[in-house]
N, C-alpha and C positions, 0 to 999 in steps of 0.2 A: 257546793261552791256557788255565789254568786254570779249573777251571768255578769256583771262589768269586771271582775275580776277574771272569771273564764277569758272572756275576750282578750283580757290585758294579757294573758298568758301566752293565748293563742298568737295576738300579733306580734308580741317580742320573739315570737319563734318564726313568725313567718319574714320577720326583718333580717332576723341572722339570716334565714336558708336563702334569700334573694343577694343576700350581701355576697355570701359563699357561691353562688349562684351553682346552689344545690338542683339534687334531681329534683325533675318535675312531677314530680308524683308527690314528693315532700314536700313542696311548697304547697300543692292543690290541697293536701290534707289539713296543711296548716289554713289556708286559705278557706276550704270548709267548716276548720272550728271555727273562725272569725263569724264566722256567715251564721252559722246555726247560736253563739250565742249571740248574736245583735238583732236576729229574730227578737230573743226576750224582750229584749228594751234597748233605748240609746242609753251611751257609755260615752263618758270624757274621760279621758287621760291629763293628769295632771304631776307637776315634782313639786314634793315637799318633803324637807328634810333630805334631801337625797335619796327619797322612797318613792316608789313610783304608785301616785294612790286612782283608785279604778270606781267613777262611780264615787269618791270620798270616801274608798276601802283601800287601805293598804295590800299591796299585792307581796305572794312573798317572795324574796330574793332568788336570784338565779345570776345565773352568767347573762342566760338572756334578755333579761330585766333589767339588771346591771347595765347590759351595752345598750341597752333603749334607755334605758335613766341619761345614758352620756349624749346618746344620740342629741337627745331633748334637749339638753344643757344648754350642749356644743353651740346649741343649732338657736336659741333665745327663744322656745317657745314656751308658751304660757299655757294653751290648753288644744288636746285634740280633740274634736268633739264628734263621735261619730252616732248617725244617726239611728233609729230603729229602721232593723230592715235595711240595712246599708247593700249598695251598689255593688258585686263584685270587683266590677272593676275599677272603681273610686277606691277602695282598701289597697287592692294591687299597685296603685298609682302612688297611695300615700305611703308604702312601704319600699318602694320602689328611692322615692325622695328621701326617705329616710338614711338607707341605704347608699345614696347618691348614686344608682346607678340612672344613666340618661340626661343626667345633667353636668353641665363640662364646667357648671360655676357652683360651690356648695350652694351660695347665697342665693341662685335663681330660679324664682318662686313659681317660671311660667310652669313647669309637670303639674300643680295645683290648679290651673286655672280652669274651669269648667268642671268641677268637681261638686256634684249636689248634695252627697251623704255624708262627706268626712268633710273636716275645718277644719285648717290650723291654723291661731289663732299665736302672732308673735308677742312676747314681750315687748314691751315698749323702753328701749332703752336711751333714745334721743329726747334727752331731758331738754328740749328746744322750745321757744315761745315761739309762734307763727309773729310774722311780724302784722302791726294793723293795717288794714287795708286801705290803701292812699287814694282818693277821690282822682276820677279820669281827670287829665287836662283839657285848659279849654284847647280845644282845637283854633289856630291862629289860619285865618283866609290867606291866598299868597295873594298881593295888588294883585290888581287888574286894571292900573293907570298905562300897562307898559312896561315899568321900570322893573329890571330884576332884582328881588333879593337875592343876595348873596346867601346862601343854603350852609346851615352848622357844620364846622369843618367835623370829619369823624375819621381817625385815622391819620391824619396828612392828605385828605381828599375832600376837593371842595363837591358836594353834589349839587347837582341838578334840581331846580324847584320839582321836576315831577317825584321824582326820585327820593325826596325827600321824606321822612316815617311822619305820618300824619301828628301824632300826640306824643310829644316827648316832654319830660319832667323838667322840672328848675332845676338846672348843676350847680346853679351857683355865680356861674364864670359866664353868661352874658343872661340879661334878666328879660322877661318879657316886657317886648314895646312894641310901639304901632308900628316901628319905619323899620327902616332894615337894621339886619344885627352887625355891631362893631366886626371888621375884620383885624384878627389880632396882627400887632404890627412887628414882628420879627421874621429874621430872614434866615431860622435855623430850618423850616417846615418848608422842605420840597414842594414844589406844585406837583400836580398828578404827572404830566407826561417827564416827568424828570424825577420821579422815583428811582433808589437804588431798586433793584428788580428782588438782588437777594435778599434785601432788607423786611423785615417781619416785623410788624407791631405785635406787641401782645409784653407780658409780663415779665420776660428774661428774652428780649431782643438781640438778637447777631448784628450789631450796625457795622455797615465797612465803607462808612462815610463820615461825614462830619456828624459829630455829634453835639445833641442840646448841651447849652451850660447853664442845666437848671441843678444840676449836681445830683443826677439820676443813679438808678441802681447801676453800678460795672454790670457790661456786657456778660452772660455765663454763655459758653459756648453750646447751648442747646439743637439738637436738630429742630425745624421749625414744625410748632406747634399751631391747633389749632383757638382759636381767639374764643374767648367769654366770657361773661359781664364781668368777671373778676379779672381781666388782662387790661378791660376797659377804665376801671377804677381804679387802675393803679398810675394807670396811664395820666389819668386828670391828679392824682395825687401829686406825680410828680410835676405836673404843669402848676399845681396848686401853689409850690412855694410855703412863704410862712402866711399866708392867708387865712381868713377866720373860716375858711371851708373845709380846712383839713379833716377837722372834726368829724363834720357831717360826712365826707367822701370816706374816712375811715367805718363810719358807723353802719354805713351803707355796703360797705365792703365785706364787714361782720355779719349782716344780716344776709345777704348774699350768700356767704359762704353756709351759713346755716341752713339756709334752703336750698343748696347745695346738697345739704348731708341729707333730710329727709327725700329729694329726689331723687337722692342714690345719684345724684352729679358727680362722680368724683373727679372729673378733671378740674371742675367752678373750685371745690374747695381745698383742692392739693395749690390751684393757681395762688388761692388767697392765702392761704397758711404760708408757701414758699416765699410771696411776695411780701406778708410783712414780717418773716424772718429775715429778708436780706435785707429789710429798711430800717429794721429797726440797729442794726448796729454800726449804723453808716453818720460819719461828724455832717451831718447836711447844716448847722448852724441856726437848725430854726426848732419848732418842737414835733416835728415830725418822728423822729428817731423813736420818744418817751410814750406819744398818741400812739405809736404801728405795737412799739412792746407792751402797753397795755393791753392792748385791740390784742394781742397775739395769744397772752397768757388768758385771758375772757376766753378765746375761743377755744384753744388745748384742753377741754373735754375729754374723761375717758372713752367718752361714746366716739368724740367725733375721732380721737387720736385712733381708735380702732378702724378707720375706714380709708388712714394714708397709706396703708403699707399694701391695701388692696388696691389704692390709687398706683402704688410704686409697681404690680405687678401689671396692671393696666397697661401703663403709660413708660415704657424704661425710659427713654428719656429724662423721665422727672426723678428717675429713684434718688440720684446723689444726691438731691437737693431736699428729696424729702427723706431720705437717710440724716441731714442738717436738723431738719426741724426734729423729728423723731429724741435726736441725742437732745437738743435743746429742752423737751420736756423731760428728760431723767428718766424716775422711778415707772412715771405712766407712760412714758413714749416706749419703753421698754416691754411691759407686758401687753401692751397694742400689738408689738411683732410678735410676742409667743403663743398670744392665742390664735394670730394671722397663721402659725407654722403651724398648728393642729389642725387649721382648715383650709388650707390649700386645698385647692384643687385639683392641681396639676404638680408634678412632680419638679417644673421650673419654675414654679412659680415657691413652693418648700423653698427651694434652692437657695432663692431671692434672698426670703424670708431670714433663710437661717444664717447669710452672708453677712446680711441686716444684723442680727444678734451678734454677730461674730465682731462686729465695732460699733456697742453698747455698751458702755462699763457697768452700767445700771443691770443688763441682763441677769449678772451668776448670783449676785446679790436678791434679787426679785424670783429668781427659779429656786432658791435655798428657802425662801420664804411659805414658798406655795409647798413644798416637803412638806409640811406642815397643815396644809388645809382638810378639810372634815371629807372634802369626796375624794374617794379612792382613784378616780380617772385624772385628776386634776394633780393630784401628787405624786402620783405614776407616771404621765406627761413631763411634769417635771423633774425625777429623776432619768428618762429616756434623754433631755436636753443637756442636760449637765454633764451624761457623758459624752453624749457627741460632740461638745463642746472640750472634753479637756479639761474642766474645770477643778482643778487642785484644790483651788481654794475652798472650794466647794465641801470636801472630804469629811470635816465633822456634821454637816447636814445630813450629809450623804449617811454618815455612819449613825447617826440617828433615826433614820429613817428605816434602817434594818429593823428597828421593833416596833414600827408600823403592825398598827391590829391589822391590816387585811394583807396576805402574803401576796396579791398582784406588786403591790408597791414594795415590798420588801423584796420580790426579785430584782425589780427593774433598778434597785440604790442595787443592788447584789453587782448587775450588769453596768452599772455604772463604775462601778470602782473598781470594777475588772479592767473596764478602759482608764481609767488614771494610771494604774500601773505603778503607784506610788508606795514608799515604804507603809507608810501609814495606811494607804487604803487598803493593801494587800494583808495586813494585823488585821484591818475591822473584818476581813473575809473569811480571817481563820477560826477569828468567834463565831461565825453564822453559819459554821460547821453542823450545830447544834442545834438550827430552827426545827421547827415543831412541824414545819412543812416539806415535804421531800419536794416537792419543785423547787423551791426553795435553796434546798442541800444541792440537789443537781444542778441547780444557776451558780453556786458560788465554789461546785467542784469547776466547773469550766472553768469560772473564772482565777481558780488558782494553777492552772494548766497554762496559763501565760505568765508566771511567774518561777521561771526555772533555777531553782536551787534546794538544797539541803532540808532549808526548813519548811519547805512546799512538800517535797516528798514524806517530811515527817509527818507530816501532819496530816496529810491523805492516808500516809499507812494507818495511822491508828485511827483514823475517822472507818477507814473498811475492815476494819477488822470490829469495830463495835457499828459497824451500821448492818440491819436487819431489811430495809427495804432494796429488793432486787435490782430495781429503777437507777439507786442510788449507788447503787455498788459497781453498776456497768458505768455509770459516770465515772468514777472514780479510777476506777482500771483506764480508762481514756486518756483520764487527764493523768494519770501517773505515767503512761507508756507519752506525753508530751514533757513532760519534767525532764525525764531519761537518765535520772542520778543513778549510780551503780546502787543503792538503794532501793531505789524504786523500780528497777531491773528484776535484781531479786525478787521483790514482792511478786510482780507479776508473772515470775518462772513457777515461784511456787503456786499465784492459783492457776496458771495453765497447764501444770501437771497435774494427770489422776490423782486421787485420794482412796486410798488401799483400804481405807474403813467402809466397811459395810453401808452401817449403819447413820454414817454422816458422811454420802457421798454429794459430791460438788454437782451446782445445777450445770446441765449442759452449756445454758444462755452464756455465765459466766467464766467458765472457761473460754469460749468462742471469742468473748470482750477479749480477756486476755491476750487471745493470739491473737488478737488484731491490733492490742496496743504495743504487745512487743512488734511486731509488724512496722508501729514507728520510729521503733530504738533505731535499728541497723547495727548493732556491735556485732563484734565476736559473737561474744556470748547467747544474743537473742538469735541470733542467728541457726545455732549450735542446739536450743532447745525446739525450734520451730522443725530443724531436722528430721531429730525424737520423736516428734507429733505427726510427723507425715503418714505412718500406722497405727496411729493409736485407733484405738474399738471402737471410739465413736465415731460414724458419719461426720457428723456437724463440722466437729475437730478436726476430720483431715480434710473435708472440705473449704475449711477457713483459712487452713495451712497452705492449701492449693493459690487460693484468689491471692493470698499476704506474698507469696511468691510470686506470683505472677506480675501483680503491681511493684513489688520491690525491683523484679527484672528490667522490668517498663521504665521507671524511672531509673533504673541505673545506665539503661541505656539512653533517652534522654539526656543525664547529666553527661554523660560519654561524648555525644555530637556535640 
């Protein structure tokens, strides 16, 4: 074997046993084969095709492989590049990160930072233009006749010549000149010592004062946020009116917002997204409304729509509002939050995420689609969504998805339509009786153990009576002793009784199932054979007999108080 292939093998093993935060002696050994093939030479890790290629050698498949192929995916990297001779513990770092263990944000890159051996090197998915570089301003002298300028209002606050930012841009709304700048002449802008105190400037303002009649966005009752450049430009927008500067003040807005997203700002550009979703559907009479919905749909980007819903877990405050914008882009605002719920970080933050889904109509339509995509983590994800969701609708996706070539995803549609619970889903589960996969057969015996009737217990009895794998047959005794039809009673008396044949005597294991699924009947009847069993020959058997009594006593007394 190849030493970039050896390595590749070695660190997908070493990524599980940290994730598992296996013994330590499994990790060291795994962490010694890293070491002894990167000796050979440097090795980059790279995805193609959904194959994880080592060195520009495909490596071959595994579980392990597999969960670092997702790892990479999940995560947008493009290449790891590890060097000859790699660091012990720059490997241990970058599996670690892999792993996410020591990091409380998937997305944060600092566990990387001082890392000499290994690289990881991200896709670049922010299809963004830097914007061109704008030549400094001239800097304007303050007199020194005496006389004060009066200093650029900023906020509702007149400042002080010292006070004042040396080099600011043309807004538009007063031009540069020699003498002092126009004071604007309306009496809606409080002087400083006569500010409302709770009053907040910024992009969705609480005012509990007189308000401008410039026909501003309505108040949203936010708790107060902190102010930037994108709270500020909305601000002049609306001073703007129908003025030839809307234009520019929206453009500026957009461009902000975008370098926003490459800064990893997410407050700049949840501000700017929120602000010209709520302007744009507001009758202000001028062409403000038509500029803010162009400028809006420009910027709802898949890349950038993927980085609101990290904003929404950021910032709660802002989620309702960018839950708003989210629905407003549909199809894409939609899978922004399902790849947001695979990468949570935190378990409140899923929460958010999935709450988020939960008032999407775009969601079950977009997760039916992805049933369908080429990587096996990705259409497995998407079956795991569709049932915690509930999705009905969903059902014939679902049911197509049971002949998925890889049986990961064919359990996960098996466990989904266990949780629909629907007539229909509960049919597609009694054909998957039949997969070619005994995981497989055991997910969709469970899953028909929540479906208590006649033609559930049929259909388990003959599926154990023609199934051969041991695995499969203690599921099935499970889930028959949860059906509980006087059918499915029977079954189960008869295999938890000995078999007087020599020669085709029953495995202990399966009996044992037995008594523990009558165990969840409670009748007469099971009752009456568990008795019977109390001396039987076998150990196991009357040992199983013991605990099924014991916990039936328990809970019966329980239900008694």
């Amino acid at each position: 074997m190849d030493h970039p292939v050896d390595f590749a093998v070695q660190f997908s093993r070493l990524v599980r046993l940290v994730e598992e935060r296996a013994d330590v002696v499994a990790q060291k050994a795994a962490l010694r084969g890293c070491l002894v093939a990167s000796k050979l030479g440097a090795t980059s890790l790279t995805i193609q095709c959904d194959a994880l290629l080592a060195g520009g050698i495909a490596v071959r498949r595994d579980d392990d492989t597999d969960a670092l192929v997702a790892r990479i995916t999940s995560r947008g990297i493009g290449t790891i590049a590890v060097a000859e001779g790699a660091a012990p513990g720059d490997l241990l770092t970058a599996a670690r990160w892999l792993a996410r263990i020591g990091a409380a944000d998937p997305d944060n890159e600092t566990m990387l930072f001082g890392l000499r051996t290994v690289h990881v090197v991200q896709t670049v998915e922010l299809d963004l233009v830097d914007t061109p570089a704008v030549p400094p301003p001239t800097v304007v002298e303050p007199r020194t006749d005496g006389e004060i300028t009066p200093a650029r209002r900023r906020s509702g606050v007149t400042q002080s010549p010292e006070s004042r930012p040396v080099g600011r841009r043309k807004s538009g709304n007063f031009g540069a000149t020699d003498g002092p700048a126009p004071r604007r002449k309306t009496g809606s802008i409080p002087v400083a010592n006569e500010r409302i105190a709770s009053g907040r400037s910024g992009s969705f303002p609480s005012f509990e004062g007189g308000r401008r009649k410039s026909g501003t966005v309505t108040a949203i009752d936010f708790d107060p946020l902190p102010r930037t450049r994108a709270t500020e430009l909305l601000e002049m927008l609306d001073r703007a009116g129908g003025s030839p500067d809307v234009q520019r003040i929206v453009d500026d807005l957009v461009a902000a917002a975008e370098q926003g997203a490459r800064d990893g700002n997410l407050e700049m550009l949840a501000d700017a997204a929120i602000g010209l979703f709520a302007r744009q559907g507001q009758p202000l009479g001028d062409d403000r409304p038509r500029i803010c919905a162009a400028a809006l749909q420009r910027l709802l980007t898949p890349s950038f729509l993927r980085l609101l819903p990290r904003a929404a877990a950021r910032s709660r405050p802002r989620a309702d509002t960018i839950q708003s914008v989210l629905h407003h882009a549909g199809a894409d605002g939609a899978a922004a939050v399902i790849a947001q719920v695979t990468l949570a970080a935190t378990l409140a933050d899923r929460r958010l995420c999935f709450e988020m889904l939960l008032k999407l109509p775009a969601a079950i339509p977009v997760l039916a689609r992805m049933l369908g995509a080429a990587q096996w983590h990705v259409a497995r994800n998407a079956a795991d969504l569709l049932g915690e969701l509930h999705a009905a609708e969903a059902h014939g996706a679902l049911s197509t998805a049971l002949q998925h070539a890889d049986e990961r995803v064919r359990r996960a549609a098996a466990h989904a339509l266990a949780k629909l619970g629907t007539q229909p889903a509960v049919q597609s589960l009694r054909g998957a009786l039949i997969d070619p996969s005994a995981r497989v057969r055991v997910q969709v015996a469970a899953g028909l153990a929540n479906r208590k009737g006649a033609k559930s217990a049929t259909t388990l009895t003959r599926a154990l009576d023609d199934e051969a794998d041991v695995e499969v047959q203690l599921a099935i005794l499970s889930a028959l002793g949860r059906v509980a039809t006087p059918d499915a009673v029977n079954r189960l008396i008869k295999a938890a009784e000995p078999d007087g044949r020599l020669f085709k005597k029953k495995p202990v294991a399966f009996r044992v199932a037995a008594v523990h699924a009558l165990g969840e009947v409670r009748t007469s009847a099971a009752r009456t054979v568990l008795q019977s069993l109390a001396n039987d020959k076998e150990r196991e058997v009357r040992e199983a007999v013991l605990r099924v009594v014991m916990h039936t006593s328990r809970g019966d007394q329980t239900d008694g108080s």
